[in-house]
FIFIZA-485822 format. One record per residue (C-alpha): x, y, z; residue number from 1. Coordinates in nm, 4 decimals, always signed. Layout:
BEGIN
+----------+----------+----------+-----+
|       c1 |       c2 |       c3 | seq |
+----------+----------+----------+-----+
|        X |        Y |        Z | NUM |
...
+----------+----------+----------+-----+
This chain:
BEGIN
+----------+----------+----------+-----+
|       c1 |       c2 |       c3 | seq |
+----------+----------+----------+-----+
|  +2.7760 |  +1.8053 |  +0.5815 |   1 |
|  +2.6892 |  +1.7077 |  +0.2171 |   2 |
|  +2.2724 |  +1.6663 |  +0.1383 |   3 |
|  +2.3126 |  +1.3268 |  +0.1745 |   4 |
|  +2.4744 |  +1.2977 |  +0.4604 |   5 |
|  +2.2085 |  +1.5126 |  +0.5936 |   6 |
|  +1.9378 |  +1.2754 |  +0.5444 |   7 |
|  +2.1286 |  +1.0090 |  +0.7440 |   8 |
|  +2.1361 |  +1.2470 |  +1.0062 |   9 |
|  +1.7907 |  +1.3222 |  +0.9858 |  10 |
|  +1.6982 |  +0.9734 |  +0.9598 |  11 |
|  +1.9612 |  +0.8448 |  +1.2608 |  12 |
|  +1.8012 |  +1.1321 |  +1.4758 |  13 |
|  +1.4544 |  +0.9651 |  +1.4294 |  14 |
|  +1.6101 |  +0.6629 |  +1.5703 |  15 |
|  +1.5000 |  +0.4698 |  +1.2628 |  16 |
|  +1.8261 |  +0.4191 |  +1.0904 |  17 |
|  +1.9727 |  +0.0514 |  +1.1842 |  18 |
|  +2.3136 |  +0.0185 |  +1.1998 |  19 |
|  +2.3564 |  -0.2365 |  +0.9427 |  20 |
|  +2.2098 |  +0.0222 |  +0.6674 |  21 |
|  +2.3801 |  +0.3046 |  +0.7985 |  22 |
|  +2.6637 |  +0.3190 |  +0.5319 |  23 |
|  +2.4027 |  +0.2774 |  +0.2732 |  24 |
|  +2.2271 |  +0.5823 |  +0.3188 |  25 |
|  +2.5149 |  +0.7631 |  +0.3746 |  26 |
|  +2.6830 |  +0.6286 |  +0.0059 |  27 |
|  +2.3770 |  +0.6642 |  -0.1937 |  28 |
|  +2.2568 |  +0.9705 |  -0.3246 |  29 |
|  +1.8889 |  +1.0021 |  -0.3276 |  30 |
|  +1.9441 |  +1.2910 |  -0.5262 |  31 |
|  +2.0167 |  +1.1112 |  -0.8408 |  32 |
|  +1.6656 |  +0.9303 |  -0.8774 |  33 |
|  +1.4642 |  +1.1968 |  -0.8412 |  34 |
|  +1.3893 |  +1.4221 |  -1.1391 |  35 |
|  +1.4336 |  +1.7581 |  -1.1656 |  36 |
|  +1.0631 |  +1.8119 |  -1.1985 |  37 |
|  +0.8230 |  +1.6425 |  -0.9517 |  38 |
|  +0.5081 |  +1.6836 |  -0.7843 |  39 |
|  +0.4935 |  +2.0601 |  -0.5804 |  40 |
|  +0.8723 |  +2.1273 |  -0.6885 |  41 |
|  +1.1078 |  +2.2102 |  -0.9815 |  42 |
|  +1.4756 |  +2.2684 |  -0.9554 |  43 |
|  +1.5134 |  +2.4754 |  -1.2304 |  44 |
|  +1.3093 |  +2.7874 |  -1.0710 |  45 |
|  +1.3227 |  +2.6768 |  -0.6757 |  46 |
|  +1.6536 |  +2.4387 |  -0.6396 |  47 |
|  +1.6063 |  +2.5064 |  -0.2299 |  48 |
|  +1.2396 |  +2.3895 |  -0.2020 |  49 |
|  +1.3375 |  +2.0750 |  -0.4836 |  50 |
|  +1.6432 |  +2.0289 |  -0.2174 |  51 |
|  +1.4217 |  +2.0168 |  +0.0944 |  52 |
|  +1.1826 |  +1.8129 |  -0.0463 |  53 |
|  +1.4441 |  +1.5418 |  -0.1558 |  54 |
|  +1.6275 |  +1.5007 |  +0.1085 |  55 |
|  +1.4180 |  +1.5056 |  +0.3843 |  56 |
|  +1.2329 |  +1.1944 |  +0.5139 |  57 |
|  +0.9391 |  +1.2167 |  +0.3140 |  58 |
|  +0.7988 |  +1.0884 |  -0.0263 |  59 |
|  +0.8521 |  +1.2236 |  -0.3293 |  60 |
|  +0.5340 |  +1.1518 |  -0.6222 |  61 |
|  +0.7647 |  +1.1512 |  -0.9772 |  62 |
|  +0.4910 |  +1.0193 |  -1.1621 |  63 |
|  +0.0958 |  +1.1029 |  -1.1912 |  64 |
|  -0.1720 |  +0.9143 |  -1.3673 |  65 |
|  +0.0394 |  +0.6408 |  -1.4917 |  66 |
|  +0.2323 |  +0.9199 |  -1.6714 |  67 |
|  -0.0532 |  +1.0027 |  -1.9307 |  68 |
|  -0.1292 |  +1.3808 |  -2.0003 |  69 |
|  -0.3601 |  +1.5092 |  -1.7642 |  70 |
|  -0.5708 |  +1.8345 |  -1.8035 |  71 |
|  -0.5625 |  +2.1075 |  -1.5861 |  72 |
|  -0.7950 |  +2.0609 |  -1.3159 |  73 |
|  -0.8466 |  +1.6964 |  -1.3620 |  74 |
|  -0.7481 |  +1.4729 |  -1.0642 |  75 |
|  -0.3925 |  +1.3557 |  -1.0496 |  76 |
|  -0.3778 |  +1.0154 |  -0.9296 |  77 |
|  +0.0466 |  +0.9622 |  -0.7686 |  78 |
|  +0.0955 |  +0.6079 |  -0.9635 |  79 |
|  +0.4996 |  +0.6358 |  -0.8840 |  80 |
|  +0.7378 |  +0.7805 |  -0.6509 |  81 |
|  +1.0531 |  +0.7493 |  -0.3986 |  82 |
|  +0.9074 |  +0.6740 |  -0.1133 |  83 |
|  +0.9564 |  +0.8019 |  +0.2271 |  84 |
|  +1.3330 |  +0.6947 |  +0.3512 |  85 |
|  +1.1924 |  +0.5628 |  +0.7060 |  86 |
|  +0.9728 |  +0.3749 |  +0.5563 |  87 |
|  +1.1828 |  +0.2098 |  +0.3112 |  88 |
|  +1.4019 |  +0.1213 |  +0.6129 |  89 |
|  +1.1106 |  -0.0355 |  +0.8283 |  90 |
|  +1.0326 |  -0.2782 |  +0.5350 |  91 |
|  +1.3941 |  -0.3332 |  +0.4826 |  92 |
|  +1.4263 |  -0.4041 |  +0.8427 |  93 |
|  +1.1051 |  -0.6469 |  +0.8132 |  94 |
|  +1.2630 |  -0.8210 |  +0.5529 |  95 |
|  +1.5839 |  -0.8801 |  +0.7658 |  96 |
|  +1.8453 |  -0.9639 |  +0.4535 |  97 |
|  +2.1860 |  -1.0729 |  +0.5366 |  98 |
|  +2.5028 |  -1.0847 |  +0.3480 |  99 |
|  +2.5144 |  -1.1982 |  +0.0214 | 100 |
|  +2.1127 |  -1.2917 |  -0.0059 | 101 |
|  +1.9461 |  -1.2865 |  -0.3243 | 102 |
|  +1.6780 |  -1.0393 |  -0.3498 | 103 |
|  +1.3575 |  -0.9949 |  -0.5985 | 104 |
|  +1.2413 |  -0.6713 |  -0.5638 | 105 |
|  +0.9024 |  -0.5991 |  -0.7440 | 106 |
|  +0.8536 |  -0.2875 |  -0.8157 | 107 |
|  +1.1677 |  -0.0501 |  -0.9094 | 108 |
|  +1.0263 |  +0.3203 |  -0.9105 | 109 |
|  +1.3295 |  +0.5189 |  -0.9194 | 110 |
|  +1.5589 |  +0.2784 |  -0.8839 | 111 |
|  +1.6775 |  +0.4131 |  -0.5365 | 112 |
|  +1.5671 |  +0.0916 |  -0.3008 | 113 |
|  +1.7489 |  -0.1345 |  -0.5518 | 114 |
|  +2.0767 |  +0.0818 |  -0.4949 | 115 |
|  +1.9781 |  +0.0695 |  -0.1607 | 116 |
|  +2.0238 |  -0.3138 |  -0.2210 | 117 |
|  +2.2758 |  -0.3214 |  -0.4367 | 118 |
|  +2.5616 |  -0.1340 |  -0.2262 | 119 |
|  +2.4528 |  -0.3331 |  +0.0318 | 120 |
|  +2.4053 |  -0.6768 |  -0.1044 | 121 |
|  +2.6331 |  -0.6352 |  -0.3952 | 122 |
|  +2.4437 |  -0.5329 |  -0.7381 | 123 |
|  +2.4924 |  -0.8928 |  -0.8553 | 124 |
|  +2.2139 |  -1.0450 |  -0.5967 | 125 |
|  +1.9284 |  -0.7490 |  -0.6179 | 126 |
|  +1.6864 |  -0.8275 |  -0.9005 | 127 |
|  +1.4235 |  -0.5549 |  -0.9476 | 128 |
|  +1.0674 |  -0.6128 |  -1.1465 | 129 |
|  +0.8988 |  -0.3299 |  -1.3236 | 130 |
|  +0.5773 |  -0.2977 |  -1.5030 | 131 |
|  +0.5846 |  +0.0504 |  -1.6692 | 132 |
|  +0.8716 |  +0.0734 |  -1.9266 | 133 |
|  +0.8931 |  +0.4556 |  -1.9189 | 134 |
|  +0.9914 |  +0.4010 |  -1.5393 | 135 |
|  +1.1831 |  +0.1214 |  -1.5592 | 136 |
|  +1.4223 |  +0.3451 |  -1.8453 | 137 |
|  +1.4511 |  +0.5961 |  -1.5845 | 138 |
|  +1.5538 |  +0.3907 |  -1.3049 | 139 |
|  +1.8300 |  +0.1945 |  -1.5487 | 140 |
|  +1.9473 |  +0.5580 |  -1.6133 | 141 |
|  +1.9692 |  +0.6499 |  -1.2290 | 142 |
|  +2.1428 |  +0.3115 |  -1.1205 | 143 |
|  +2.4028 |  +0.3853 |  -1.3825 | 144 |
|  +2.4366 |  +0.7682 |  -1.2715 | 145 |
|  +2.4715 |  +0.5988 |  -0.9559 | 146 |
|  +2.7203 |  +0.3317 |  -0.9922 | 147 |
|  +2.4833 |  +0.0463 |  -0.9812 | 148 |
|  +2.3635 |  -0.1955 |  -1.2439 | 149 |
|  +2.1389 |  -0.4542 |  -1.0601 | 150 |
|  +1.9373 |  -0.6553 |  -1.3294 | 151 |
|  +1.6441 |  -0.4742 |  -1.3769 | 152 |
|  +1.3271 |  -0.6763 |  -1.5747 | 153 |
|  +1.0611 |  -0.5130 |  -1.7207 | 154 |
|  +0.7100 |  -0.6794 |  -1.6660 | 155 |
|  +0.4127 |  -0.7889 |  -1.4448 | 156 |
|  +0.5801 |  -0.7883 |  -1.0812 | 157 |
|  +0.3274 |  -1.0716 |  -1.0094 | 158 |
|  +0.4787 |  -1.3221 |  -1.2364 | 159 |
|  +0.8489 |  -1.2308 |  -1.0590 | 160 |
|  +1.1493 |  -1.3550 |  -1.2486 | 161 |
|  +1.1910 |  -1.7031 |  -1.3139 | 162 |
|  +1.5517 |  -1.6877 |  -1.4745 | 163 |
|  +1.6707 |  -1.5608 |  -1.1635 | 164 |
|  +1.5107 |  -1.7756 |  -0.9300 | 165 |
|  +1.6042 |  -1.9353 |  -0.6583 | 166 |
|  +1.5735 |  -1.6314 |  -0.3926 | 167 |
|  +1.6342 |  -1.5782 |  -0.0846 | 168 |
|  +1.4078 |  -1.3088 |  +0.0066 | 169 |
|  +1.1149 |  -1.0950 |  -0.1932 | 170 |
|  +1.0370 |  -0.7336 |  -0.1282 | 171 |
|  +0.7539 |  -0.5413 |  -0.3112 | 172 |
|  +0.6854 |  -0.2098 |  -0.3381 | 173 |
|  +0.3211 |  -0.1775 |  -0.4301 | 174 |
|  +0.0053 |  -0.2622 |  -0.2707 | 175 |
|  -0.1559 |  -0.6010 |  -0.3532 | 176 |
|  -0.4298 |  -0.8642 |  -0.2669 | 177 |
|  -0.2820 |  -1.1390 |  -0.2647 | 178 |
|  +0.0771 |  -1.2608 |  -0.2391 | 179 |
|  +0.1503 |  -1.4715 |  -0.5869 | 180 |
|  +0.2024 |  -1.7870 |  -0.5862 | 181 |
|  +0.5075 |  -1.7263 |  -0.8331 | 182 |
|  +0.7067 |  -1.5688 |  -0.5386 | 183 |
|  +0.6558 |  -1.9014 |  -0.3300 | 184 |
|  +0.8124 |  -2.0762 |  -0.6185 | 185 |
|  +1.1124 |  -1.8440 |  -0.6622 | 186 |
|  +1.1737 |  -1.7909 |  -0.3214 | 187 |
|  +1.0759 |  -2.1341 |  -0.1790 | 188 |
|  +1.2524 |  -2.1160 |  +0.1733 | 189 |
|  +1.2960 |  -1.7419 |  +0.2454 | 190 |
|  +1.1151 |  -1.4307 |  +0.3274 | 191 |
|  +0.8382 |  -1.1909 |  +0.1488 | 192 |
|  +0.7651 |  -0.8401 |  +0.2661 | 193 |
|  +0.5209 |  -0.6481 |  +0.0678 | 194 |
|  +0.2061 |  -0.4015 |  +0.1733 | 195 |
|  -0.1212 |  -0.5913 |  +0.1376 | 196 |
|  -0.5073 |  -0.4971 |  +0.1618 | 197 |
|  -0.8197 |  -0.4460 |  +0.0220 | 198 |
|  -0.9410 |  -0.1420 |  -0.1476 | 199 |
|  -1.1096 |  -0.0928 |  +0.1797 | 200 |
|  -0.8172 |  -0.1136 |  +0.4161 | 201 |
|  -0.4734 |  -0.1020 |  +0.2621 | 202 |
|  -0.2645 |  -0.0163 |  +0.5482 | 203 |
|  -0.0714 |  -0.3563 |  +0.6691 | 204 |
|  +0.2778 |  -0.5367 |  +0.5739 | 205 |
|  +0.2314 |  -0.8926 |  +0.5304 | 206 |
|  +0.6038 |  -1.0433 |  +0.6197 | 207 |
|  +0.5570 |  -1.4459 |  +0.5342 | 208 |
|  +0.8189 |  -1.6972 |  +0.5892 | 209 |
|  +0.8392 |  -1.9399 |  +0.3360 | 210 |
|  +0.9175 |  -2.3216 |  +0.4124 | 211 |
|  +0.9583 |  -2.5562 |  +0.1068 | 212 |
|  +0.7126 |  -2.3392 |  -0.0371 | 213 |
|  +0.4679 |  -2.2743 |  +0.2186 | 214 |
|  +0.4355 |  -1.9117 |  +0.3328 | 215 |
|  +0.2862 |  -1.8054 |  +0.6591 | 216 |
|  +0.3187 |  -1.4766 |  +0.8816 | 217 |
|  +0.1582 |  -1.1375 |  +1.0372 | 218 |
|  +0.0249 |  -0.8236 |  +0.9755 | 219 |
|  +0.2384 |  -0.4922 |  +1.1060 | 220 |
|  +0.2783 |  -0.1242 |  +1.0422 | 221 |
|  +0.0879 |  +0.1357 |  +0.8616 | 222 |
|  +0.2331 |  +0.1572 |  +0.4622 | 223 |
|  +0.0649 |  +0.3677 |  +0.2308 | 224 |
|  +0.2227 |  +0.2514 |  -0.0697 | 225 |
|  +0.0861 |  +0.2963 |  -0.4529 | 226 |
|  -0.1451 |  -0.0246 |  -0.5976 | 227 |
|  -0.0096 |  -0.2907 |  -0.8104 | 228 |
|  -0.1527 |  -0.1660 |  -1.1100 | 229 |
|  -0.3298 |  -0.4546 |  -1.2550 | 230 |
|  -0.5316 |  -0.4818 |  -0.9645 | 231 |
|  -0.5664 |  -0.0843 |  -0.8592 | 232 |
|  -0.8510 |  +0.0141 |  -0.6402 | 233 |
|  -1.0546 |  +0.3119 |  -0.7223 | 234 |
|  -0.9931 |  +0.6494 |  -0.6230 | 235 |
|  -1.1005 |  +1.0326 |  -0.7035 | 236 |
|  -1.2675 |  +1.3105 |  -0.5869 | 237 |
|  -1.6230 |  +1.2972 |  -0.4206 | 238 |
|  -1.7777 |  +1.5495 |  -0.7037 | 239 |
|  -1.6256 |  +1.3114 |  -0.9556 | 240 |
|  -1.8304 |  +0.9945 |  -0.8658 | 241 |
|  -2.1148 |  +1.1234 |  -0.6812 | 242 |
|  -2.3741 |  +1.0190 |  -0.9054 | 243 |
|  -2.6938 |  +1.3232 |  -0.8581 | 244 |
|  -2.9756 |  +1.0277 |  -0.8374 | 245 |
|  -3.1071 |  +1.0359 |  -0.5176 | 246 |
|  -3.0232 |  +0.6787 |  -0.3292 | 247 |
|  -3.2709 |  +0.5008 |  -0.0954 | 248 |
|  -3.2183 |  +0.6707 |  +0.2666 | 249 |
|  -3.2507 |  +0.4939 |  +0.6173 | 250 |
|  -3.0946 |  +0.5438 |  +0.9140 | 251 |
|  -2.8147 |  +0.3228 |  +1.1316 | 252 |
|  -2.7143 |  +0.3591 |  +1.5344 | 253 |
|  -2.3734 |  +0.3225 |  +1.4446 | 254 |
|  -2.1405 |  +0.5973 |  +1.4356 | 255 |
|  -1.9584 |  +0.6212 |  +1.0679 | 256 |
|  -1.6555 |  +0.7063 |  +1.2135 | 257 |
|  -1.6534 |  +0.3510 |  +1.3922 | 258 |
|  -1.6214 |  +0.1729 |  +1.0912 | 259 |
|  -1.3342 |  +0.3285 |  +0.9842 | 260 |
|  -1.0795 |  +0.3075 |  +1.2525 | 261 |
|  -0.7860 |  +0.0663 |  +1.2124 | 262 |
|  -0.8843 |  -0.2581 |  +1.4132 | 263 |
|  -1.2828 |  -0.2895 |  +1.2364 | 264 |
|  -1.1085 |  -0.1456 |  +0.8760 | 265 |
|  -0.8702 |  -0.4466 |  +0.8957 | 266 |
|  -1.1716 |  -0.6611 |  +0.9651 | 267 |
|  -1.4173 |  -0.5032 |  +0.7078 | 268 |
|  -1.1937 |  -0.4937 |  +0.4210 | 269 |
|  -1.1531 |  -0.8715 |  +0.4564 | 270 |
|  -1.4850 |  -0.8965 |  +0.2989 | 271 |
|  -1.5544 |  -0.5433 |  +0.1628 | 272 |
|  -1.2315 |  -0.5756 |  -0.0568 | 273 |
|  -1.3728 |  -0.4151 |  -0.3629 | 274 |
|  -1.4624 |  -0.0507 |  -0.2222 | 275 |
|  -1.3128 |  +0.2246 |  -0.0543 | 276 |
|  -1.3904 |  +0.4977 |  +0.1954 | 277 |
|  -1.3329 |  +0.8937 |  +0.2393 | 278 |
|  -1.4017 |  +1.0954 |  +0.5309 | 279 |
|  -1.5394 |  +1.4338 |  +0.4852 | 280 |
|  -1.5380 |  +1.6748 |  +0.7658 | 281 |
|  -1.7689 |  +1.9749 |  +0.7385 | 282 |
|  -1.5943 |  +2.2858 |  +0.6656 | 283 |
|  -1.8601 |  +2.5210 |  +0.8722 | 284 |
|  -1.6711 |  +2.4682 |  +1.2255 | 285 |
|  -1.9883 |  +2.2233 |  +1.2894 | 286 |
|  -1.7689 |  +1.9189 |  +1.3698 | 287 |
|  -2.0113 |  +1.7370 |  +1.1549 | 288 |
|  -1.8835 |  +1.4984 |  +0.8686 | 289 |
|  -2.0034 |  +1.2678 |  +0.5891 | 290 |
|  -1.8282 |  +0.9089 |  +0.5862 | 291 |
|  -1.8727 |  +0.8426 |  +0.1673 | 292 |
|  -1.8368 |  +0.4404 |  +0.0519 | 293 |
|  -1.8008 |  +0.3741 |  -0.3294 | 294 |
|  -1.7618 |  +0.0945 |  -0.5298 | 295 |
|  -1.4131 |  +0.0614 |  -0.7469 | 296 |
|  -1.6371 |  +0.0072 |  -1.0720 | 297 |
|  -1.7619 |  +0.3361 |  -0.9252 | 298 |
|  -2.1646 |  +0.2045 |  -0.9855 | 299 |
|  -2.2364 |  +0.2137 |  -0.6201 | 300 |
|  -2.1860 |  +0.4543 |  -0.3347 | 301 |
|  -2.2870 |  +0.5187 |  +0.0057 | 302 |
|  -2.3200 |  +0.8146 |  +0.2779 | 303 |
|  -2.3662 |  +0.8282 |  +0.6463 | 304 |
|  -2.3708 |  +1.1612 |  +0.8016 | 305 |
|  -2.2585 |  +1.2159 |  +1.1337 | 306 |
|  -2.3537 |  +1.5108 |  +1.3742 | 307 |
|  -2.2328 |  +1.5447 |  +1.7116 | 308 |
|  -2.3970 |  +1.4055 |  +1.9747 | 309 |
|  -2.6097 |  +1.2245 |  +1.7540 | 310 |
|  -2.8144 |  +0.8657 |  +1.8392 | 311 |
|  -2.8920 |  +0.7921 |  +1.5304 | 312 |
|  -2.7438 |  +0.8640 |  +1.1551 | 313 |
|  -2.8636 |  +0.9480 |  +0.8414 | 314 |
|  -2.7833 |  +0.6828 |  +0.5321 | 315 |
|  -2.7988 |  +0.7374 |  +0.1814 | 316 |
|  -2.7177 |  +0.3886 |  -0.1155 | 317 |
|  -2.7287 |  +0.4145 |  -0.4310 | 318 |
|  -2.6448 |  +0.1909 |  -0.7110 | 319 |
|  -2.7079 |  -0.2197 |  -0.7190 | 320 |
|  -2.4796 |  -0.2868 |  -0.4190 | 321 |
|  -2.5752 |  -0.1712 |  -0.0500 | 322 |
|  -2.2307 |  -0.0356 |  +0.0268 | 323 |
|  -2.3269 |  +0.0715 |  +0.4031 | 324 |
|  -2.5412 |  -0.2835 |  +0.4486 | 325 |
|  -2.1924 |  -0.4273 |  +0.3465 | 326 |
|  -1.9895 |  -0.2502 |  +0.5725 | 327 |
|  -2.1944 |  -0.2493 |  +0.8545 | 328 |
|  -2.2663 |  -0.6754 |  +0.8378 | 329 |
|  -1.9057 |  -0.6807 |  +0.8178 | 330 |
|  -1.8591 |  -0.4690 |  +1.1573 | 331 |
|  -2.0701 |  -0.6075 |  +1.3068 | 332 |
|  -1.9511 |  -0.9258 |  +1.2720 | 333 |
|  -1.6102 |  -0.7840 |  +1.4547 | 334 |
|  -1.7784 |  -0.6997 |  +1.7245 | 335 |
|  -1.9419 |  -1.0720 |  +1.7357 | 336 |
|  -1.5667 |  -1.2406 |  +1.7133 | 337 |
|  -1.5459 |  -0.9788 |  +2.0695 | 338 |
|  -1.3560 |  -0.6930 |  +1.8492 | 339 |
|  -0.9979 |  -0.8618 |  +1.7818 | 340 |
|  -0.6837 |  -0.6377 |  +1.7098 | 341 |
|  -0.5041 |  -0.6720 |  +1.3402 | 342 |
|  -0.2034 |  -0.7904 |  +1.5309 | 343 |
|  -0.4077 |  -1.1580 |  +1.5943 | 344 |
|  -0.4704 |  -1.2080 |  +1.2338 | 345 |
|  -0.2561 |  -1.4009 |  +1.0523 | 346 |
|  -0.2017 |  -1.4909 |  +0.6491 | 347 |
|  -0.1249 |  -1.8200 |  +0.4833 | 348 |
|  -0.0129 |  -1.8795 |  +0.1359 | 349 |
|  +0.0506 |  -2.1981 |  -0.0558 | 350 |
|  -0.0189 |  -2.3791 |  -0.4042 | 351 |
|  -0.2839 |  -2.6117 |  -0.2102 | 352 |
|  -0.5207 |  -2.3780 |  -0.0679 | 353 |
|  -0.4190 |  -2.0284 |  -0.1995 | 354 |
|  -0.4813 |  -1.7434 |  +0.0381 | 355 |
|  -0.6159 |  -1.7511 |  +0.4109 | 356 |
|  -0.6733 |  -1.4657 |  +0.6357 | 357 |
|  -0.6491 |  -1.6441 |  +0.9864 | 358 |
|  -0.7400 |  -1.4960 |  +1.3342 | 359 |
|  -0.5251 |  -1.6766 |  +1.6518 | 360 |
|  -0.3773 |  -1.9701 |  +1.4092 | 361 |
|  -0.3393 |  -2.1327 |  +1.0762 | 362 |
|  -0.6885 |  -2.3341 |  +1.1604 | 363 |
|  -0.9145 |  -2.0664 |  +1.2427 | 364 |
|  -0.9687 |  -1.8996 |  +0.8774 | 365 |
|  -1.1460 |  -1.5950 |  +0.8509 | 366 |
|  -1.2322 |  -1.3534 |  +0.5768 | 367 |
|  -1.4461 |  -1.4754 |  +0.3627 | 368 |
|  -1.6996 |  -1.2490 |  +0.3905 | 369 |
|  -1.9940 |  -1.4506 |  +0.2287 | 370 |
|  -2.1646 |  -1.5777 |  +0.5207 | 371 |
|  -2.1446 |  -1.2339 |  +0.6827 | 372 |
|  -2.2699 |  -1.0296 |  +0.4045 | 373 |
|  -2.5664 |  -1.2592 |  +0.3337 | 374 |
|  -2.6745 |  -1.2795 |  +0.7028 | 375 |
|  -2.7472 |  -0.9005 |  +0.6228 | 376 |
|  -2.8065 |  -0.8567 |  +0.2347 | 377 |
|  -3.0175 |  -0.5785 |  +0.3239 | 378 |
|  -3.0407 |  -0.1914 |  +0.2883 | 379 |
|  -2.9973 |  -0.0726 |  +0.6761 | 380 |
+----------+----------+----------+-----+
């Protein structure tokens, strides 16, 4: 059994391979997009770790810090990879294409989903949208090792690709905020797939329909896909940001951990969309943790330490935004709509009234934010 071959095995096995891609997988090597170098591997000195690593169902970070020189020791943000082989097949699966489609793809990494596309599509209808030219070159030069030469258009994913246009369906493969209005023209009466969030929750596929240019759909699955970079949320390590000025401390009854889970997240980072979480569990077998909130312009943070068995927790904000006062208005303002599940949330897209979060239907918009955080513009 070739390496390949192996991964469709692996991949069947998990009983996420449909049967309509499983020729696909089998035909193209994975192999040939990834670089001989990557993150935590290198063929060169260990080809059997560099072998495991690619062809097993699992991502594979090619590029760090938007491939800028970065100093030992400093943090190494992933800004571009192959990502995991399941779920490239889950979105594929959301995105339902048949025979012959047209497909804009923003976002071409390697170059391995657009072969993906291409064998089974035919290279002629997959159109693929990159941003960074040093990974765009790349993927050309994979497709080409691979047999494939989709067109391949380097710039702003957002703006998609006119020339091409009409499409029939629109996958991206980065992280965004909102879904362009750009891919409602080109795609007028289709389908778009692409991960969407807030820097506070990332974690949902938005799948829209799109009917003479009006998209509307539902939330699903758990993607952890890289930003779109022009509208990246921050990141880094806790002893980067941490600013040593002592923040105004309080206390709160509710426990951090709350906030965070997927359901109240969702919620939260409909209004919180502009800062980002990490949990911190104690490393002294205490079982108690710090929940840390900062800002993406990195000017504000927050802490709430939890201890088991705890009533109450201590709070620490500093900076000119009270992160926790945000996040805590916000959840508790889930717990007033009687604590709804992501699945009942709904998004709507269209030239007339841009973007609506929705809970139940279309009429009942949600999200905004405002009247919540104001009801509780307060350090608590």
């Amino acid at each position: 059994m070739t390496t390949r071959q192996r991964l469709a095995e692996t991949l069947r096995s998990k009983g996420v391979l449909p049967l309509e891609w499983r020729d696909t997988v089998a035909f193209v090597d994975r192999g040939l997009f990834i670089p001989g170098v990557i993150e935590g591997g290198d063929f060169a000195t260990d080809p059997e770790s560099w072998l495991r690593a690619v062809y097993s169902d699992a991502p594979v970070v090619t590029q760090v810090n938007d491939g800028e020189g970065t100093p030992e020791g400093a943090f190494r943000l992933s800004t571009s990879s192959s990502s995991m082989p399941s779920i490239m097949l889950e979105m594929l699966s959301l995105l339902d294409v048949r025979d012959e489609q047209r497909v804009l793809e923003i976002g071409t990494g390697t170059g391995y989903n657009a072969a993906w596309l291409s064998h089974r599509l035919g290279e002629a209808n997959v159109t693929s949208v990159e941003l960074d030219a040093a990974v765009l070159s790349t993927a050309r030069e994979n497709l080409k090792r691979a047999g494939f030469h989709p067109t391949t258009v380097l710039g702003n994913g957002r703006d998609g690709h006119q020339r091409g246009a009409p499409y029939d369906r629109v996958i991206c493969t980065c992280t965004v905020r909102e879904v362009p209005l750009a891919w409602l023209e080109q795609c007028p009466n289709g389908r778009i797939v692409t991960p969407w969030g807030s820097s506070f929750f990332n974690g949902s596929y938005a799948t829209l329909d799109v009917v003479e240019g009006k998209a509307q759909g539902a939330f699903s699955g758990y993607p952890a896909f890289m930003w779109d970079r022009t509208q990246r949320a921050g990141a880094g390590r806790v002893r980067d940001l941490y600013h040593q000025e002592e923040g105004e401390r309080s206390s709160t009854d509710i426990a951090p951990q709350n906030v965070i889970q997927d359901d109240p997240a969702f919620f939260i980072g409909l209004s919180v969309t502009d800062a980002w979480y990490r949990w911190c569990d104690s490393d002294d077998g205490s079982g108690e943790a710090t929940l840390w909130v900062f800002s993406d312009d990195r000017k504000s943070w927050a802490t709430v330490d939890y201890a088991p068995d705890a009533e109450t927790y201590e709070v620490e904000q500093y900076g000119p935004r009270a992160l926790w006062g945000e996040t805590r208005a916000a959840f508790l303002g889930w717990h007033e709509l009687e604590k709804p599940e992501r699945s009942r949330f709904g998004l709507s897209v269209d030239a007339r009234d841009g973007q609506r979060v929705w809970l139940d239907g279309p009429d009942n918009v949600v999200g905004d934010g405002k009247a919540l955080i104001a009801a509780e513009n307060r350090r608590v």
